[in-house]
SEPA-973262 format. One line per field, with one value per residue (C-alpha): residue number from 0; residue in three letters; x negated, z negated, y. Coordinates in nm, 2 decimals. Layout:
N
drenba c(NUM/...);
drengu c(ALA/...);
x c(X/...);
z c(Z/...);
y c(Y/...);
# end
This chain:
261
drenba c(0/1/2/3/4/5/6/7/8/9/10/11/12/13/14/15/16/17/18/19/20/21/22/23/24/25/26/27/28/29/30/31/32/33/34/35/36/37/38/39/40/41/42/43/44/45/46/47/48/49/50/51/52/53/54/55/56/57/58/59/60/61/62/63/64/65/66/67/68/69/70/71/72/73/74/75/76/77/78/79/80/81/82/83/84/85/86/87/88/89/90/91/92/93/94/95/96/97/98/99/100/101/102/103/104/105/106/107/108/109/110/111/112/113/114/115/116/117/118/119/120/121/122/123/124/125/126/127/128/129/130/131/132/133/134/135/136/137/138/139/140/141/142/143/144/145/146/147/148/149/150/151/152/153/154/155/156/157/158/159/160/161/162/163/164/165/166/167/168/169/170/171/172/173/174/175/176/177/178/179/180/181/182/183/184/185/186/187/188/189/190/191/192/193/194/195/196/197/198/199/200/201/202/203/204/205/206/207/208/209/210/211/212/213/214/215/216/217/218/219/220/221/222/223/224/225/226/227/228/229/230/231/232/233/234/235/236/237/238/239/240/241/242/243/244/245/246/247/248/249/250/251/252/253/254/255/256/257/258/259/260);
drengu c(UNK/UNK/UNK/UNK/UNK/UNK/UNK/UNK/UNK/UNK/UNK/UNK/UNK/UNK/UNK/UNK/UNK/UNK/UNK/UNK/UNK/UNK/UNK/UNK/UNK/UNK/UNK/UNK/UNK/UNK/UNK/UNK/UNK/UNK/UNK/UNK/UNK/UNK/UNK/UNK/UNK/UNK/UNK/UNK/UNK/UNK/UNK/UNK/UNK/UNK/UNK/UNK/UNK/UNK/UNK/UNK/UNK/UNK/UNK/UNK/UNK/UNK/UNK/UNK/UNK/UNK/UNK/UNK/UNK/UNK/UNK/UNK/UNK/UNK/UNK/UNK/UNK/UNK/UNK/UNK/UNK/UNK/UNK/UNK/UNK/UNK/UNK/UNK/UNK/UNK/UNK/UNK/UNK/UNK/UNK/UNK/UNK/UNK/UNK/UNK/UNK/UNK/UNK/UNK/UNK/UNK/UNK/UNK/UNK/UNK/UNK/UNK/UNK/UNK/UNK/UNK/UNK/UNK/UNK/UNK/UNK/UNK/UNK/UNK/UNK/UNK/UNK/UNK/UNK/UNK/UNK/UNK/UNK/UNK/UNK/UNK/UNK/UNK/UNK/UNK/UNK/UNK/UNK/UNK/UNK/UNK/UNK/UNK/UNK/UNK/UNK/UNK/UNK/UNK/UNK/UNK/UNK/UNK/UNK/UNK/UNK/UNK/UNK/UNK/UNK/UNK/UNK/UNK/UNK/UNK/UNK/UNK/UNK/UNK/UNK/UNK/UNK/UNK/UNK/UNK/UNK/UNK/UNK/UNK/UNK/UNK/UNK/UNK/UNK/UNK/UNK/UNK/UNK/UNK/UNK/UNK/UNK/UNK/UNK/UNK/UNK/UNK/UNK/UNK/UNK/UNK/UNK/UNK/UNK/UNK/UNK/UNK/UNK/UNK/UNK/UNK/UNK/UNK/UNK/UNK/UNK/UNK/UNK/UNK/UNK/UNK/UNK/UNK/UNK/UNK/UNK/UNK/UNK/UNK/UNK/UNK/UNK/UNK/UNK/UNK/UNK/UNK/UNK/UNK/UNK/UNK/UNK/UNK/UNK/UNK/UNK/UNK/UNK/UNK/UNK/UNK/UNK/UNK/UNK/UNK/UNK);
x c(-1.41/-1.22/-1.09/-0.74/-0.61/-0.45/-0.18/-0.03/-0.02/0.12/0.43/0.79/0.90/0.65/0.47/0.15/0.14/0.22/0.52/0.88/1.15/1.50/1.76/1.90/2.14/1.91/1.54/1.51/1.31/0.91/0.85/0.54/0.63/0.69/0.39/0.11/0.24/0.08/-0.11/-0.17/-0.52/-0.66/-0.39/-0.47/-0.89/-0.80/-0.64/-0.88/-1.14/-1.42/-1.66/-1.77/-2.11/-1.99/-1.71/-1.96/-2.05/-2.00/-2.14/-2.26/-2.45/-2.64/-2.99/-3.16/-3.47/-3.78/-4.18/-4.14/-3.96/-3.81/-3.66/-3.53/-3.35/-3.24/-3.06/-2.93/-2.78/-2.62/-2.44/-2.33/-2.17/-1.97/-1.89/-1.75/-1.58/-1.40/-1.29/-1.15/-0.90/-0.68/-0.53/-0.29/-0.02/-0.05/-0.12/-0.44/-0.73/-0.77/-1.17/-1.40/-1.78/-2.03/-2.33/-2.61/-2.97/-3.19/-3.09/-3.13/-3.11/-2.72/-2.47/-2.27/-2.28/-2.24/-1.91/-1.79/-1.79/-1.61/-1.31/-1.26/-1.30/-1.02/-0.81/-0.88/-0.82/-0.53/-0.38/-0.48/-0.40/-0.78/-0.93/-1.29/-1.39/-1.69/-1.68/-1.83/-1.62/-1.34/-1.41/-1.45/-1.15/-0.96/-1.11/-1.05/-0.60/-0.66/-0.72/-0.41/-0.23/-0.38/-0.16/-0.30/-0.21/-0.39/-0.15/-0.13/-0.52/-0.52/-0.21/-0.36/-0.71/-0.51/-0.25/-0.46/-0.48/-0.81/-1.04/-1.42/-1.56/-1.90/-2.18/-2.04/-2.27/-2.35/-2.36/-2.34/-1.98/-1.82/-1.53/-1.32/-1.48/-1.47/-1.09/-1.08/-1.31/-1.11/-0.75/-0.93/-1.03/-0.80/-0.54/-0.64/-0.76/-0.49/-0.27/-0.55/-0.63/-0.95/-1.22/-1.52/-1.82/-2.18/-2.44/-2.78/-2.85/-2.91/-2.64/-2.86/-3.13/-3.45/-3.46/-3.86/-3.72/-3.40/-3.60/-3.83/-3.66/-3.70/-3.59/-3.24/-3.28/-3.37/-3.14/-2.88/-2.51/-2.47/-2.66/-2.37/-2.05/-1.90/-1.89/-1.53/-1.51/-1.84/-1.63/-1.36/-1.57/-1.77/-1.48/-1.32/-1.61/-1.91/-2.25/-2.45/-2.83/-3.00/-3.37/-3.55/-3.65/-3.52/-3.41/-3.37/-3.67/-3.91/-3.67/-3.45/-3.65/-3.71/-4.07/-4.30/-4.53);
z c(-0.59/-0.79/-0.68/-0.75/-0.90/-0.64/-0.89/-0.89/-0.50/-0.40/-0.20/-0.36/0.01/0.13/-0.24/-0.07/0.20/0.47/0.62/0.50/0.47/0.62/0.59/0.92/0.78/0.70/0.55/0.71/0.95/0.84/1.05/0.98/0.67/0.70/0.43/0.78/0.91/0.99/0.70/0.56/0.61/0.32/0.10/0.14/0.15/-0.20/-0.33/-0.17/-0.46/-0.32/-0.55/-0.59/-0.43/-0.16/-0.02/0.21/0.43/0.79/1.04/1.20/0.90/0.85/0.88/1.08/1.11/0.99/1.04/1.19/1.53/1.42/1.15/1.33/1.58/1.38/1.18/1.50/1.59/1.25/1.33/1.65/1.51/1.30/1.56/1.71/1.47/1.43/1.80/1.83/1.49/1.67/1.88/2.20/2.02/1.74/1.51/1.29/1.32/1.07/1.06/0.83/0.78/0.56/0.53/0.40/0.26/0.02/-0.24/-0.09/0.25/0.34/0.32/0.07/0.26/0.60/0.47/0.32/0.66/0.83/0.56/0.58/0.95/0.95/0.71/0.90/1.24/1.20/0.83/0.70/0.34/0.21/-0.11/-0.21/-0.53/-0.71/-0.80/-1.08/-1.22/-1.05/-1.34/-1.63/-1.54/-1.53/-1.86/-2.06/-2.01/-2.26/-2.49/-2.71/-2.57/-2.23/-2.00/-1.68/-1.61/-1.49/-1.23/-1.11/-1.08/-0.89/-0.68/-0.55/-0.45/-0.29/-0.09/0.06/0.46/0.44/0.10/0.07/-0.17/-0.29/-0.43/-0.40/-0.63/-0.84/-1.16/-1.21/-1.22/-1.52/-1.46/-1.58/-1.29/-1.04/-1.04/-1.01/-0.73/-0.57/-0.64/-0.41/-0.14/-0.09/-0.11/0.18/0.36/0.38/0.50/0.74/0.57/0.70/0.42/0.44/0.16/0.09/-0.10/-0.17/-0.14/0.15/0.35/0.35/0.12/0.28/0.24/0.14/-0.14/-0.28/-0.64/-0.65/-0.93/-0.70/-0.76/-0.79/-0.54/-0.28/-0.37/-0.11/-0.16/-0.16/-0.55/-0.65/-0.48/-0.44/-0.16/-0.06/-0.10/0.12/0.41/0.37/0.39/0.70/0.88/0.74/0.82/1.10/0.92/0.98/0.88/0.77/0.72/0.61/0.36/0.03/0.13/-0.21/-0.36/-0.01/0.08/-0.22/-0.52/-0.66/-0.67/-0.90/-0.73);
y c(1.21/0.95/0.61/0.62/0.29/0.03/-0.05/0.33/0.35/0.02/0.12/0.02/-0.11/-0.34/-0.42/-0.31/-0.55/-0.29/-0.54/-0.53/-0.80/-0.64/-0.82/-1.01/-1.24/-1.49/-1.53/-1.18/-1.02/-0.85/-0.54/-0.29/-0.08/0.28/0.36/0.27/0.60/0.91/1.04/0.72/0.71/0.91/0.77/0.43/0.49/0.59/0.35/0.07/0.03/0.19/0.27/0.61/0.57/0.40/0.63/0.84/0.55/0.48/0.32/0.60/0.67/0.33/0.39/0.19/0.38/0.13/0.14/-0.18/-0.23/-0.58/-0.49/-0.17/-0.39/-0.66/-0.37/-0.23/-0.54/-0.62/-0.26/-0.33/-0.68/-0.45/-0.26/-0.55/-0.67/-0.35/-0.30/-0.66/-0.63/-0.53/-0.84/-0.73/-0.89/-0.61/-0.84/-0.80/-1.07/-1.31/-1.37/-1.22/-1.12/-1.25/-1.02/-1.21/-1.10/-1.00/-0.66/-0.33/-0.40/-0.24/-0.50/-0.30/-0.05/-0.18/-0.45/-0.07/0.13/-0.16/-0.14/0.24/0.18/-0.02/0.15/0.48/0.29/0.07/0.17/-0.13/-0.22/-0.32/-0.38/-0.40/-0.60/-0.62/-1.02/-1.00/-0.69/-0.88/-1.18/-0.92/-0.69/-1.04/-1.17/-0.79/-0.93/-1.19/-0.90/-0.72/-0.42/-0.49/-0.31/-0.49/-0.88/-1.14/-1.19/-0.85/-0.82/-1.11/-1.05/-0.75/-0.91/-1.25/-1.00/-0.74/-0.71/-0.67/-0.79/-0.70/-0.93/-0.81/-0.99/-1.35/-1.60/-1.29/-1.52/-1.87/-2.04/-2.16/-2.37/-2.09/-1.87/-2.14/-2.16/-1.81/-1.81/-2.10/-1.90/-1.61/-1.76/-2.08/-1.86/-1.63/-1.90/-2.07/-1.75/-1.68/-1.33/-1.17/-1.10/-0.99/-1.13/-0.99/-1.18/-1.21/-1.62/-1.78/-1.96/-2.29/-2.46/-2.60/-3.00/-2.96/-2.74/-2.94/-3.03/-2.68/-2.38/-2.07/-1.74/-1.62/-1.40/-1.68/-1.95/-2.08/-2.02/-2.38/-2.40/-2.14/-2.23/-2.55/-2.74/-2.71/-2.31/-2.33/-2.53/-2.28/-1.96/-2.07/-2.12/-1.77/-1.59/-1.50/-1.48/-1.12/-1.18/-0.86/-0.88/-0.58/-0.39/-0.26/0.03/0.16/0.07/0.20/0.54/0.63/0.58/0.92/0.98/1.16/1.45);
# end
């Protein structure tokens, strides 16, 4: 089925923020916009983002099933942390909570799929207004505005990633940063720090380095975030976000890799 575009579902009320300003005589008065109402569901799953191969998963459907009891339970656990996460949104104040997740570890193992099923969870749930990016689509569809006769600004694209309820940011320290892409990286995340909008991150480098491996070139694949992003975005996202280590396998590679007879 295909992702409908966030830009031709953003509601004309709220400006896809799912509150609306009416007017009380003064600054006026945000209340929850009409568009979270019943129904909403489905119309706002579509316009999320979600990539086509991602839109069937759940947590229900997160295989955990390994050879190895370790990794079975380590996967288990990294479920029920999402489950966690997902019950405890919700504060008794009605408001929505403003931490995120940061699923770390190496390709393959299901953090895609796992910081996925928590958005649609949540947009299912509580009509959340949620967005997933790609970073490093994010940086390309931002770069294509500078071209003539591009419909799309750079504004827009970013407006809609900075505003969301809810942002999934996928495979943070894809690529290394430019300056260009460090300020854009900064924009992202300052911005929803600083209005305490939850996000969640995936990645495949480690949170820390080891000190007996500061001055040895490993592979990309097992570098620490701290080689990719600078040290004050790595302040902010710790304190936006609760790490959730999966170890395992890739999954991929050792159950979905179509084999020959």
């Amino acid at each position: 089925m295909p992702v409908a575009d966030f830009a031709t579902e953003t509601c004309p009320e709220c400006g896809g923020t799912g509150w609306a300003v009416h007017s009380d005589g003064g600054a006026g008065t945000a209340a929850p916009c009409g568009c979270r109402g019943e129904g909403a569901g489905p119309r706002l799953l579509a316009a999320s983002g979600i990539p086509e191969r991602y839109c069937g998963c759940t947590l229900d459907n997160f295989k955990i099933e390994r050879p190895e009891r370790a990794e079975q339970e380590q996967l288990f656990a990294a479920r029920e942390q999402c489950w966690r996460y997902v019950e405890s949104f919700l504060a008794l104040d009605g408001r929505f909570g403003s931490s995120g997740l940061l699923f770390v570890g190496n390709p393959g193992v299901g953090k895609t799929h796992l910081a996925v099923a928590v958005l649609k969870e949540l947009v299912t749930r509580y009509h959340v207004h949620g967005r997933f990016e790609d970073f490093t689509a994010l940086i390309h569809r931002i770069q294509a505005t500078f071209e003539p006769g591009t419909v799309d600004s750079k504004h827009a694209i970013l407006r809609r990633v900075t505003d969301a309820e809810l942002l999934v940011l996928d495979d943070l320290g894809a690529q290394k940063l430019s300056d260009w892409v460090t300020e854009i990286l900064y924009l992202v995340i300052n911005t929803r720090y600083n209005r305490k909008l939850p996000t969640i991150f995936t990645t495949n480098l480690r949170l820390e380095a080891p000190r007996d491996l500061d001055h040895v070139p490993v592979a990309a694949a097992e570098e620490p975030l701290a080689w990719r992003i600078p040290a004050r975005l790595l302040s902010r996202l710790y304190e936006m976000a609760t790490p959730v280590a999966i170890v395992s396998a890739d999954f991929r590679r050792s159950y979905k890799m179509p084999r020959l007879a």
